[in-house]
PDB file of N, CA, C and O in Angstrom:
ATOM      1  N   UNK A   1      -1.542   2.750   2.744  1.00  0.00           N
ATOM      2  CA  UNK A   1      -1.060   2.001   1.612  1.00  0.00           C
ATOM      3  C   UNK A   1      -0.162   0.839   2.024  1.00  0.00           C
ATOM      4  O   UNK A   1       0.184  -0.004   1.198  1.00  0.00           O
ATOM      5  N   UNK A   2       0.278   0.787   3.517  1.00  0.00           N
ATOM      6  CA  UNK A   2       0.770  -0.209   3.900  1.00  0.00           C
ATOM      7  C   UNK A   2       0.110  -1.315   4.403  1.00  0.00           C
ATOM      8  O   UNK A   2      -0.616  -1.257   5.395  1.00  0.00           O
ATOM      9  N   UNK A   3       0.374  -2.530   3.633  1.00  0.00           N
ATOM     10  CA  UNK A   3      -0.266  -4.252   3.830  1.00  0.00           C
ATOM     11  C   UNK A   3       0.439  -4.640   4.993  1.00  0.00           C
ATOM     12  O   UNK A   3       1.642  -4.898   5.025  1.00  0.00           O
ATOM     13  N   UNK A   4      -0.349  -4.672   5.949  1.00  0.00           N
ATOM     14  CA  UNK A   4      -0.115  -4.761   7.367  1.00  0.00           C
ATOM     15  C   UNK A   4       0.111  -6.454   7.851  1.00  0.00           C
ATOM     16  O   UNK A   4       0.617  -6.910   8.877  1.00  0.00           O
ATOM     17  N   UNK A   5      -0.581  -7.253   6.472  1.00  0.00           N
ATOM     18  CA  UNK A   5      -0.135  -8.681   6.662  1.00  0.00           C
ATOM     19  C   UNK A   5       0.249  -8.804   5.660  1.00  0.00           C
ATOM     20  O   UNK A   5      -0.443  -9.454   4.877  1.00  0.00           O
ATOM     21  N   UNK A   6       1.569  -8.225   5.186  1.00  0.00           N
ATOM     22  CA  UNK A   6       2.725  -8.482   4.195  1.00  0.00           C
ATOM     23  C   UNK A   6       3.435  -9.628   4.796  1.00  0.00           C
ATOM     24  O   UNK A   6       3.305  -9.942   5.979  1.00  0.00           O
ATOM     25  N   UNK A   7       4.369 -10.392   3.745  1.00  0.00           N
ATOM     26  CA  UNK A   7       4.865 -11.403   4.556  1.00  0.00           C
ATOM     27  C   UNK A   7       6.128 -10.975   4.979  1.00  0.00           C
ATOM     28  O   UNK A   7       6.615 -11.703   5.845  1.00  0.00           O
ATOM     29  N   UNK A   8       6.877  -9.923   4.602  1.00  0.00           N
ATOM     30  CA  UNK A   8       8.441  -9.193   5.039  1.00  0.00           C
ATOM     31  C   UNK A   8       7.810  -8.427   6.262  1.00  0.00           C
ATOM     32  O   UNK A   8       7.459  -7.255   6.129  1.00  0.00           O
ATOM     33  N   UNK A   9       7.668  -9.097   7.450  1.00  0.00           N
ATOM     34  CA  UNK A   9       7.155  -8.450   8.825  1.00  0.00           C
ATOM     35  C   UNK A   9       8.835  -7.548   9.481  1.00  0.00           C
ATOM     36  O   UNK A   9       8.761  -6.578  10.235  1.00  0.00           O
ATOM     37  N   UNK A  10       9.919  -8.012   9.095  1.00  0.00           N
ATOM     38  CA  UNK A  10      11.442  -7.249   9.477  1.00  0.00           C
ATOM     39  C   UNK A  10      10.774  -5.830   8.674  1.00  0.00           C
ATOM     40  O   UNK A  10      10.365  -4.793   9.196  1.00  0.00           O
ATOM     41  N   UNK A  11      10.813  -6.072   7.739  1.00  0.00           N
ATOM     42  CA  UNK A  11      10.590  -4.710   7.102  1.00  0.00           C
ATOM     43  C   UNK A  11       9.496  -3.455   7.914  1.00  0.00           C
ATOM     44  O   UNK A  11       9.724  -2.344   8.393  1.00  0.00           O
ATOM     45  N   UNK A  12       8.209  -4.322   7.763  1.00  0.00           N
ATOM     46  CA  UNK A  12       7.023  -3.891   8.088  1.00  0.00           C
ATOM     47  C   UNK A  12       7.577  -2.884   9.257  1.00  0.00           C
ATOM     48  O   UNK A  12       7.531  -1.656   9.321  1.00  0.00           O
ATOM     49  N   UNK A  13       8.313  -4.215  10.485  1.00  0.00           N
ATOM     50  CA  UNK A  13       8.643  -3.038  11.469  1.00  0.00           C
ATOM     51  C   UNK A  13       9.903  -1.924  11.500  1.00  0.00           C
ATOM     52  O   UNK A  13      10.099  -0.911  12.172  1.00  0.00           O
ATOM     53  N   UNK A  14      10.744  -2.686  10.322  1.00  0.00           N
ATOM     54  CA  UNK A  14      11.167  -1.330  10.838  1.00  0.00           C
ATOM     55  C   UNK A  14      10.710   0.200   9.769  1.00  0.00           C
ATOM     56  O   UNK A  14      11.174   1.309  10.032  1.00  0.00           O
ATOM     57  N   UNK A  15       9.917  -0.005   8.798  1.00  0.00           N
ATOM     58  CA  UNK A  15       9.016   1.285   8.443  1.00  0.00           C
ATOM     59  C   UNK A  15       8.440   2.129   9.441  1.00  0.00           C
ATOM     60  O   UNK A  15       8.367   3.357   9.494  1.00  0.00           O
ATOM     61  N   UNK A  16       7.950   1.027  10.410  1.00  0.00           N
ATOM     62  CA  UNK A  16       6.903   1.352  11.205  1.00  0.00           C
ATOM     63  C   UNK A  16       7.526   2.703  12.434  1.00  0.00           C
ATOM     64  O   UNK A  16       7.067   3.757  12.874  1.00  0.00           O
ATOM     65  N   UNK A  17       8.686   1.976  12.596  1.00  0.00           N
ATOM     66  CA  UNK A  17      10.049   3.204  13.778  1.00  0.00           C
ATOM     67  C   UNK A  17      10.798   3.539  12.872  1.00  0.00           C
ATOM     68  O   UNK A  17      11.802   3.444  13.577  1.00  0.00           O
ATOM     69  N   UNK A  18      11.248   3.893  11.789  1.00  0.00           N
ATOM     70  CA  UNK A  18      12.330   5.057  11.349  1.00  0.00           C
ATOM     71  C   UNK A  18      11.663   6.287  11.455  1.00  0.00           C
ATOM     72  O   UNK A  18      10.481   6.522  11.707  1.00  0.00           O
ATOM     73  N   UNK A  19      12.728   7.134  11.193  1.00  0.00           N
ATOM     74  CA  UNK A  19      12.541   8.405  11.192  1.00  0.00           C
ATOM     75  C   UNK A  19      11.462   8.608   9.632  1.00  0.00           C
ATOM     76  O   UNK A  19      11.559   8.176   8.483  1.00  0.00           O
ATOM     77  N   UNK A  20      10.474   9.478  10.345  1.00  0.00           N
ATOM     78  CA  UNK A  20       9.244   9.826   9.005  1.00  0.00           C
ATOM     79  C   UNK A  20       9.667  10.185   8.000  1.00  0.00           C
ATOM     80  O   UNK A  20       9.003   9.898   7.005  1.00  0.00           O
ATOM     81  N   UNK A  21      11.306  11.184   7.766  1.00  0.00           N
ATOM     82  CA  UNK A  21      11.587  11.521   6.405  1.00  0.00           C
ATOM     83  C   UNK A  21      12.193  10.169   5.525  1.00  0.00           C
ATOM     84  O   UNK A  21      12.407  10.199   4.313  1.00  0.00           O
ATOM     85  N   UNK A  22      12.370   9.245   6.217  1.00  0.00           N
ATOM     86  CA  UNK A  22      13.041   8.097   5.587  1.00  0.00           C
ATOM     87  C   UNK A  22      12.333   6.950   4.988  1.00  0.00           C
ATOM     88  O   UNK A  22      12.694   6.041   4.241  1.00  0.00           O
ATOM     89  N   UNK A  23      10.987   7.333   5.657  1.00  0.00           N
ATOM     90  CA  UNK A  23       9.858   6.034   5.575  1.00  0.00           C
ATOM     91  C   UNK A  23       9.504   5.570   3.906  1.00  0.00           C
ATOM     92  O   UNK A  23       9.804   4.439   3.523  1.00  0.00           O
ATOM     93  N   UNK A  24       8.749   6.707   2.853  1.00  0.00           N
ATOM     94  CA  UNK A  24       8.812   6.623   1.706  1.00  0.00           C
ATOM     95  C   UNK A  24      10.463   6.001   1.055  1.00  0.00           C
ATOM     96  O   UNK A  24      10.523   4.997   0.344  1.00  0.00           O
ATOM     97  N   UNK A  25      11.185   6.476   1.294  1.00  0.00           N
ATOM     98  CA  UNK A  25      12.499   5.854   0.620  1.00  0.00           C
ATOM     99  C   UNK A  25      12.304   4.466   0.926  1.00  0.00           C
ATOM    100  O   UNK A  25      12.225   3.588   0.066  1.00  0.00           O
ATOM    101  N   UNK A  26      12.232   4.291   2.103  1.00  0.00           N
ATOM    102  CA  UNK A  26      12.114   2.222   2.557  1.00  0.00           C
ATOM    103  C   UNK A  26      11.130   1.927   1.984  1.00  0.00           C
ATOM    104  O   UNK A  26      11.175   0.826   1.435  1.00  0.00           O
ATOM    105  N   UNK A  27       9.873   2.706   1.847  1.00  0.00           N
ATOM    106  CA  UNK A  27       8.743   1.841   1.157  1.00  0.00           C
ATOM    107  C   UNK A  27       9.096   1.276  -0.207  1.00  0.00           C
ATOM    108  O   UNK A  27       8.983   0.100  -0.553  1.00  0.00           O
ATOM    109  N   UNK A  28       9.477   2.149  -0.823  1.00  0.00           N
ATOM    110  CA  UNK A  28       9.993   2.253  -2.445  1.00  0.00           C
ATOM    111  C   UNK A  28      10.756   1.168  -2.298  1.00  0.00           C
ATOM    112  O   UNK A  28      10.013   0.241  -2.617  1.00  0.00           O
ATOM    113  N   UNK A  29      11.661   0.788  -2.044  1.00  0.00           N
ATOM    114  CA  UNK A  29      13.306  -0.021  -1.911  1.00  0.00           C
ATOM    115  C   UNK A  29      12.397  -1.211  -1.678  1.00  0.00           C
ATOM    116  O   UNK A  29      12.781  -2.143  -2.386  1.00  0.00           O
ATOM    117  N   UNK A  30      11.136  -1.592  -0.816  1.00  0.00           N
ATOM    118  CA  UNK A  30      10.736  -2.435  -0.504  1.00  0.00           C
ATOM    119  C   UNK A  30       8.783  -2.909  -0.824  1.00  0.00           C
ATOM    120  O   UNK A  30       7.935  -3.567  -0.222  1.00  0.00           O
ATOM    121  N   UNK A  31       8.839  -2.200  -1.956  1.00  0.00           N
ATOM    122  CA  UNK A  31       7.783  -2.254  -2.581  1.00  0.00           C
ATOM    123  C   UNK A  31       6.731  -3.526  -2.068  1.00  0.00           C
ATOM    124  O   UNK A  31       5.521  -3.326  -1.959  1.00  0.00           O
ATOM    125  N   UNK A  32       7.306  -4.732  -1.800  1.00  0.00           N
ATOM    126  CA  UNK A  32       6.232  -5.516  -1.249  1.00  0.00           C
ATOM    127  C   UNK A  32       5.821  -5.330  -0.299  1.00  0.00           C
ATOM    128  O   UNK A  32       5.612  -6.493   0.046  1.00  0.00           O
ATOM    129  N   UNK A  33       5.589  -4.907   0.271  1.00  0.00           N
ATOM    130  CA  UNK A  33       5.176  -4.089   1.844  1.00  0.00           C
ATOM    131  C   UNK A  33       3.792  -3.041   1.081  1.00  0.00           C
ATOM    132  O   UNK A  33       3.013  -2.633   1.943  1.00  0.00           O
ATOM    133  N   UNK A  34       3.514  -2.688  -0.087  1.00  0.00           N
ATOM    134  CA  UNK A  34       2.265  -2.050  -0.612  1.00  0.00           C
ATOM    135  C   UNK A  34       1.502  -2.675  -0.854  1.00  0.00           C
ATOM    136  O   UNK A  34       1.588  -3.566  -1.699  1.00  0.00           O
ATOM    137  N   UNK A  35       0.349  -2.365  -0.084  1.00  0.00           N
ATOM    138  CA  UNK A  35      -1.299  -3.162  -0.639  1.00  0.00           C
ATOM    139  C   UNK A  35      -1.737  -3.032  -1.676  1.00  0.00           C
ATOM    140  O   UNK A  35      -2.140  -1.910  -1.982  1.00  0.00           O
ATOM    141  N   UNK A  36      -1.846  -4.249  -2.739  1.00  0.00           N
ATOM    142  CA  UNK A  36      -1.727  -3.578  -3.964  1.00  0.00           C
ATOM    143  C   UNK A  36      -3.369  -4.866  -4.268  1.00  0.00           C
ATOM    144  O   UNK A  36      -3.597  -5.898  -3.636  1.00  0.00           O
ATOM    145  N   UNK A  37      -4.291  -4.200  -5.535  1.00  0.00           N
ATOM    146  CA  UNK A  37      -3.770  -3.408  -6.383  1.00  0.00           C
ATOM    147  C   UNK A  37      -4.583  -1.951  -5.679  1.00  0.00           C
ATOM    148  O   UNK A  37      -5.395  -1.660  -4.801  1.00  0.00           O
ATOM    149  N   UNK A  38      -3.806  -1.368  -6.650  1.00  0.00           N
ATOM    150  CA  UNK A  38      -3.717   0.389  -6.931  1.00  0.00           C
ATOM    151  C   UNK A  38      -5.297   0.129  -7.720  1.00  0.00           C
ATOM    152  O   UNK A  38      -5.546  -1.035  -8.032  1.00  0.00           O
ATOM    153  N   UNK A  39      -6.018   0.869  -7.935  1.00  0.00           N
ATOM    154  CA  UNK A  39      -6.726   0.379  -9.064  1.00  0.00           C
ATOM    155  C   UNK A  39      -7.548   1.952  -9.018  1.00  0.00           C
ATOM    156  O   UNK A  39      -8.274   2.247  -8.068  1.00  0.00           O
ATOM    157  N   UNK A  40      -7.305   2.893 -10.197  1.00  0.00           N
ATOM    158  CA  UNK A  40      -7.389   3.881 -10.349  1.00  0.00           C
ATOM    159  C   UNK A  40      -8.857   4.231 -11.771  1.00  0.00           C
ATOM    160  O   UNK A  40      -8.912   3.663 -12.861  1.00  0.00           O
ATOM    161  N   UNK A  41      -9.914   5.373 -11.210  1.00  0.00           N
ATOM    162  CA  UNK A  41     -10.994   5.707 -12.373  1.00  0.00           C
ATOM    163  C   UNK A  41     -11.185   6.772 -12.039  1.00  0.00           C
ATOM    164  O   UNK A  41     -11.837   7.107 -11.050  1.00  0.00           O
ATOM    165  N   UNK A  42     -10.493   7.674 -13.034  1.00  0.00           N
ATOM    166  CA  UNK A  42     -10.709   9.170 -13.012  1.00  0.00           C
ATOM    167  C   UNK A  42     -10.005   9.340 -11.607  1.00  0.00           C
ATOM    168  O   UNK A  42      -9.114   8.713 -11.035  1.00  0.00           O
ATOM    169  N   UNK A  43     -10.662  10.289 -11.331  1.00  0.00           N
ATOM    170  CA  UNK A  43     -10.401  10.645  -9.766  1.00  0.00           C
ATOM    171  C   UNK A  43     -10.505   9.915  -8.796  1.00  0.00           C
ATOM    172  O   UNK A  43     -10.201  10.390  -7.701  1.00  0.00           O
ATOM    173  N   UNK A  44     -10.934   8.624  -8.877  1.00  0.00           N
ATOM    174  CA  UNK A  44     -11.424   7.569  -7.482  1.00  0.00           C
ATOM    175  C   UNK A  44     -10.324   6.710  -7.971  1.00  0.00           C
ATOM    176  O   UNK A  44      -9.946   6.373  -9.093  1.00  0.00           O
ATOM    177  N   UNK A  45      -9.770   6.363  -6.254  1.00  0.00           N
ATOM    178  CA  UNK A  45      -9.216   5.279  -6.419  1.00  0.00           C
ATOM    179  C   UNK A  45      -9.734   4.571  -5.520  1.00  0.00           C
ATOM    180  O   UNK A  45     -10.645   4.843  -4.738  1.00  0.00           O
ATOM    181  N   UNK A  46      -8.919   3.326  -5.689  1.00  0.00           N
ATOM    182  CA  UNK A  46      -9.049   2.191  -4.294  1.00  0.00           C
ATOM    183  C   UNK A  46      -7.760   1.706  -3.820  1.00  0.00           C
ATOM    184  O   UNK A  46      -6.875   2.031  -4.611  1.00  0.00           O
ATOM    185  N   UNK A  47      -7.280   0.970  -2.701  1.00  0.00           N
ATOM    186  CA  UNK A  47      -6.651   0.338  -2.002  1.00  0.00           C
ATOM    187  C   UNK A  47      -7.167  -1.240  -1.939  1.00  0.00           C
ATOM    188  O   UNK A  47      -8.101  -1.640  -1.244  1.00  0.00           O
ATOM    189  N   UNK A  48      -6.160  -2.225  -3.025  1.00  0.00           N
ATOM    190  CA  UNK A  48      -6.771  -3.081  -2.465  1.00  0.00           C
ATOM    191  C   UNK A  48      -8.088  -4.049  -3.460  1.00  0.00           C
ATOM    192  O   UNK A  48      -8.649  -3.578  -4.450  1.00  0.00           O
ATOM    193  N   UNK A  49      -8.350  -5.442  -2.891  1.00  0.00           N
ATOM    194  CA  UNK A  49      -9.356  -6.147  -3.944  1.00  0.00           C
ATOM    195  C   UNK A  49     -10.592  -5.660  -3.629  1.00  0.00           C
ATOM    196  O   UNK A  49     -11.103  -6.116  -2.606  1.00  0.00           O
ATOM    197  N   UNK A  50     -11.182  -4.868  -4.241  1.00  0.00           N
ATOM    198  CA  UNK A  50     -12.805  -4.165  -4.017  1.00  0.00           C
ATOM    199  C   UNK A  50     -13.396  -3.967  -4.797  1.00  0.00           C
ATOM    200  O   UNK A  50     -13.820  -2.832  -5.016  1.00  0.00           O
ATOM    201  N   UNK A  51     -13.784  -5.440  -5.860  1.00  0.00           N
ATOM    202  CA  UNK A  51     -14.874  -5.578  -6.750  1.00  0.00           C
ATOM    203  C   UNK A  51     -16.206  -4.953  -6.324  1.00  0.00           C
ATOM    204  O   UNK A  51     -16.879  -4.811  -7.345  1.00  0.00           O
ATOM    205  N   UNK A  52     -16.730  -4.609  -5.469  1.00  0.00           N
ATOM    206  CA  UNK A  52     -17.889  -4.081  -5.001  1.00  0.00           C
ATOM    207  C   UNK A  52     -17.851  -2.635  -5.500  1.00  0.00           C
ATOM    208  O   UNK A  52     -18.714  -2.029  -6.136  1.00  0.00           O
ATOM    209  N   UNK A  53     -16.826  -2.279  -5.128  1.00  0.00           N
ATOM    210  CA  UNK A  53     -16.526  -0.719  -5.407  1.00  0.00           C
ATOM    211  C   UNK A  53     -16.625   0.029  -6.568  1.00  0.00           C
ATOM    212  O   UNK A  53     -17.175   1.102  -6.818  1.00  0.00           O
ATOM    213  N   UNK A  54     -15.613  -1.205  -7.600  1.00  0.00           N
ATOM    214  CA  UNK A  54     -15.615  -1.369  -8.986  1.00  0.00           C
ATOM    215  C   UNK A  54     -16.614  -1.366 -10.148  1.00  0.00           C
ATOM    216  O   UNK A  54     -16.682  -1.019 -11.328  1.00  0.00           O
ATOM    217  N   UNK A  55     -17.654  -2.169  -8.799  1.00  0.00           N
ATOM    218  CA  UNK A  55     -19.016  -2.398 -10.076  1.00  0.00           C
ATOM    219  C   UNK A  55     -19.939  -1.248 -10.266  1.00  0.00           C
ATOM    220  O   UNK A  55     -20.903  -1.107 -11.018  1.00  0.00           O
ATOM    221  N   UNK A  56     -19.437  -0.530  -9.459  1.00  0.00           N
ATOM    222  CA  UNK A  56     -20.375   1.050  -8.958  1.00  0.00           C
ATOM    223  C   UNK A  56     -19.822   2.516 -10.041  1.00  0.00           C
ATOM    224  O   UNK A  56     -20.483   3.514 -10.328  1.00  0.00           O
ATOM    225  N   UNK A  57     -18.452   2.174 -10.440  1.00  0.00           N
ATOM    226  CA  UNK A  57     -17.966   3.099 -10.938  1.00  0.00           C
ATOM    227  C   UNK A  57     -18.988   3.244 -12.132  1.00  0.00           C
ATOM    228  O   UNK A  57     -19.961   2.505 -12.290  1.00  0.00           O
ATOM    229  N   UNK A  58     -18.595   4.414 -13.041  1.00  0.00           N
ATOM    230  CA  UNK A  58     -19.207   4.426 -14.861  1.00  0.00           C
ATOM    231  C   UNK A  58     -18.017   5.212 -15.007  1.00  0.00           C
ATOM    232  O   UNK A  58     -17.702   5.654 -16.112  1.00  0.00           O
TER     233      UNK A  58
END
């Protein structure tokens, strides 16, 4: 769920080395760092722009 060419690259790295219980808290605090969109149907989701994916759903 992390946008690996976000433009807050300080951030990016330091998500990347904190300690794992801390990582979600920084993500949150720093929400632009998520590949967005979310884009949710029923049970399927996606990560991300994936009109292809989209056109497949019912």
């Amino acid at each position: 769920m992390i946008d690996p060419d976000a433009k807050d690259k300080d951030t990016l790295a330091l998500i990347k080395y904190i300690a794992d219980e801390d990582k979600l808290e920084k993500i949150l605090e720093n929400q632009q760092v998520i590949k967005t969109p979310i884009v949710r149907n029923g049970k399927l989701s996606t990560i991300g722009y994936q009109p292809d994916v989209w056109k497949k759903w019912e």
